[in-house]
N, C-alpha and C positions, 0 to 999 in steps of 0.2 A: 655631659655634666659641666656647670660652669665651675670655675674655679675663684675667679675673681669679679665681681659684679655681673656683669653677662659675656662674660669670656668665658666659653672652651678652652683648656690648655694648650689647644695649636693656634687659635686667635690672639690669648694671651700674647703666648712666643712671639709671634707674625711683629704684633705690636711694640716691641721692645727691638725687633733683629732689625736695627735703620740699614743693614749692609743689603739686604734683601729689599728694601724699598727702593734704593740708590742702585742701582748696578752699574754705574760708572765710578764709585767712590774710589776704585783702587786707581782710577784716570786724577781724578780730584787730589792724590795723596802726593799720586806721581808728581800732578804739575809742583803744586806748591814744594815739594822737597828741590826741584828742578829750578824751581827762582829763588831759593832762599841765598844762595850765596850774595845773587846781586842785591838783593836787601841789604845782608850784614853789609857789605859793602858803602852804604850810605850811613851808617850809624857807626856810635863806637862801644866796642863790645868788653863784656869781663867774664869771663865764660867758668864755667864748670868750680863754682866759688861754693864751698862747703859749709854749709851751714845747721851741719848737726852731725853725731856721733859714724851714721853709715853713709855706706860708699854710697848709698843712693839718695840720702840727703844733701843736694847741690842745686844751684840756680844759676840761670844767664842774666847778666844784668847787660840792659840794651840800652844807651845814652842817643840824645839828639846829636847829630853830625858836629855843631859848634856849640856844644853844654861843656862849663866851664866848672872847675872844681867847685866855686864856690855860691855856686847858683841858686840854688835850694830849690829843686824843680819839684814838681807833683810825681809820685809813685805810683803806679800801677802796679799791682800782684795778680797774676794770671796764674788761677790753676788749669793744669789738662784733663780731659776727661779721658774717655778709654774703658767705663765700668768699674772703674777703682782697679782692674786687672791687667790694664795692658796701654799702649803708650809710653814716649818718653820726654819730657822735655825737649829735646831734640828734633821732633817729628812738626814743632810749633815756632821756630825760628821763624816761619814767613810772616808770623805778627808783627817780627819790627817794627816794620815801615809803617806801621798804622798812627799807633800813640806817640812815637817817637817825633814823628812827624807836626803833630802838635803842641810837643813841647813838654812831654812827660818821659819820665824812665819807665820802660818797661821791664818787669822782674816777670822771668820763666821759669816757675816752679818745679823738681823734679821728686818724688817721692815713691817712697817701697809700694810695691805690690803687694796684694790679696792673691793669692792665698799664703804669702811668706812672710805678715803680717794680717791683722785684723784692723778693721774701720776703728777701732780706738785708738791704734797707738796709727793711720794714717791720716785721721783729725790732726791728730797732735803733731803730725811731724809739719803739717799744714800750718797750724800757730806757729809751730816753731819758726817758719820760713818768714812769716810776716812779721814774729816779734823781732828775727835777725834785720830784717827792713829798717824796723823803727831803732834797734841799738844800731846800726852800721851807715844808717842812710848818708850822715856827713864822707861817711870815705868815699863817697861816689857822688857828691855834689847832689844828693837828694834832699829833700824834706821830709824831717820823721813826724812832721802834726798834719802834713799831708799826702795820706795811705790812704791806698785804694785796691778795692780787688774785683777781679773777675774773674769770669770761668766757664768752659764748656760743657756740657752732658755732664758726667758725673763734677766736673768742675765745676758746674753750674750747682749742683748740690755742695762742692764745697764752700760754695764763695757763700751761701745762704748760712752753711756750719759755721763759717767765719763771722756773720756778724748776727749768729745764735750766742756767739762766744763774751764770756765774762774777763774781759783779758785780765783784770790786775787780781783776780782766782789765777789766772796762768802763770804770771811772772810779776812778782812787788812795784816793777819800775812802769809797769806799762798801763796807760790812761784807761777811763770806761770808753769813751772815743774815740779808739786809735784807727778804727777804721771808719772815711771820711763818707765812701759810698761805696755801693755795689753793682754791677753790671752780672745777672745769673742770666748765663745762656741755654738754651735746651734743656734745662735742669731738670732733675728726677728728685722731688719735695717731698713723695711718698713711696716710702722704699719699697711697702706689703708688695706690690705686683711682683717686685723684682725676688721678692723671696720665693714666691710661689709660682715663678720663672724659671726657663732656660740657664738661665748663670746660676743657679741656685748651689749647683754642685761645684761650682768653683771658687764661690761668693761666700757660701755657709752662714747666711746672716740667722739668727736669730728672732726669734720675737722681743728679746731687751733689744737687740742691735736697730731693729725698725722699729722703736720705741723710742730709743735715746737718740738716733741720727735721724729723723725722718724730721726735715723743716717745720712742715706741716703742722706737727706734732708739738714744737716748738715757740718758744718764748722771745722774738728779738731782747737780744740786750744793750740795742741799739735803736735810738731814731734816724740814723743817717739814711738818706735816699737811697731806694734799689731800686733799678731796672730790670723786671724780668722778661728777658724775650724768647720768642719761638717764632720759628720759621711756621709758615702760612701753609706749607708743603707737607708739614712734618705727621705722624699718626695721630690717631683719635688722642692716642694716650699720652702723646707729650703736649698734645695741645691741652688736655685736661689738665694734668701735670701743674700747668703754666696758669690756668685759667682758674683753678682753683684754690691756689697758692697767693697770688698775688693780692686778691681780695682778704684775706683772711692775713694778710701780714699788714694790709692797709689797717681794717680792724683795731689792730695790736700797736695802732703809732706812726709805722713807719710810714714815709713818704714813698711808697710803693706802685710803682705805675708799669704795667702790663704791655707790651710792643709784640704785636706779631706782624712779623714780616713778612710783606706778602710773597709767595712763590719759591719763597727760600727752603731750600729741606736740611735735613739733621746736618750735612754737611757740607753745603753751601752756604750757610750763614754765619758761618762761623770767617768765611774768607772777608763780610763787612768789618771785622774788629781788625782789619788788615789792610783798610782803604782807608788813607785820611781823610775822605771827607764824604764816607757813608753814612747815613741815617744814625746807625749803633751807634758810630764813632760820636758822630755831634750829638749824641743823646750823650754819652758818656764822657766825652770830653765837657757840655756844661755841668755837669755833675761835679769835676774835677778843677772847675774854675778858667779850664786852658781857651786861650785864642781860638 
């Protein structure tokens, strides 16, 4: 019996579990956690900076090696992915050396977990992280008229949630523009599979919940450029994911242009947003204006 288009329920599963397509992923985790020191190393860092009511609402902010107070550099906001369930900011350090390198801040997103919160109030801690961007960017020699986000797998959904977002509905002070571009990685645009999914019993998502968050579904309230990429590697279903999303936000205005890398899977492409001078990066670096 299918479930979801011509998915059986173990096809379904199969297509969403990337740890089962990868079986070197926990080699992948290992190296990148194993070089991140000598990353930090090269950049200057503000670690573990609180920017909302709980313990789990906190960011790394990553500076260029010689970025000066008063520079006013380009902001990057990276969310992580993990399913909305698991990850931590901390697992994503080896980004530094990417954007940094270029000549932007990098901001490392950390937010609550599902199932100890719900995709509403993890939207929202999400704004919140970026709107702390734009009030705070002067204390770290950023530029608050120059935000930018990105994001992995379910980050990849976020970064699409962020600029579905009405920001001055979120907070009185903050532009309809305030985010400049977007770079969505591996993102997951349509939730349905995921409800009718393996994560289902941890995730509990709803039919309003893949109604109200599902990109797809979704109105930009922005023209700003997105980049959505996927790995060349990756399942039928995030390449559809990808393939399907990005036409249909072109549609809707946006400057939306589709990149699938070739050979890259769920978790190898994500280490390009980690090489200054990857395909991602200079896609995403022109985006952001940098050298």
């Amino acid at each position: 019996m299918t479930v979801f288009r011509d998915y059986a329920q173990a096809e379904l599963d199969s297509q969403y579990d990337n740890r089962s397509h990868v079986p070197d992923h926990e080699e992948i985790y290992r190296v990148r956690a194993a070089g991140a020191e000598a990353v930090l190393a090269k950049v200057q860092t503000r670690l573990d900076v609180a920017f909302g009511a709980s313990a789990e609402e906190t960011l790394d902010i990553y500076l260029p090696e010689d970025a000066g107070p008063d520079d006013g550099i380009a902001i990057n906001v990276f969310l992580h992915g993990g399913y909305w369930f698991s990850r931590h900011k901390n697992d994503f350090r080896f980004l530094a050396g990417g954007l940094t390198a270029r000549g932007s801040a990098l901001i490392i997103v950390n937010y609550a977990l599902i199932p100890s919160i719900d995709m509403t109030e993890l939207v929202r801690q999400c704004r919140s992280a970026i709107a702390w961007a734009y009030d705070n960017a002067a204390t770290f020699g950023g530029d608050k008229n120059n935000i930018h986000v990105s994001g992995h797998s379910a980050g990849g959904h976020l970064t699409a949630m962020m600029m579905a977002t009405d920001w001055p509905s979120f907070a009185d002070n903050l532009p309809t523009e305030l985010v400049k571009s977007g770079c969505a990685i591996s993102g997951i645009y349509d939730l349905e599979p995921i409800r009718l999914g393996f994560m289902q019993e941890t995730l509990g998502f709803s039919a309003e919940d893949v109604a109200a968050y599902s990109p797809i579904n979704l109105t930009p309230a922005t023209d700003a450029p997105l980049i959505v990429a996927v790995g060349g590697a990756e399942t039928d279903e995030f390449l559809r994911q990808s393939k399907e999303f990005a036409p249909m936000w072109q549609q809707a205005g946006v400057d939306c242009s589709l990149m699938v890398v070739p050979e890259m899977n769920h978790f190898t492409i994500l280490g390009e947003l980690a090489e200054p001078d990857s395909p991602l990066i200079n896609a995403t670096a022109g985006l952001m204006g940098l050298d």
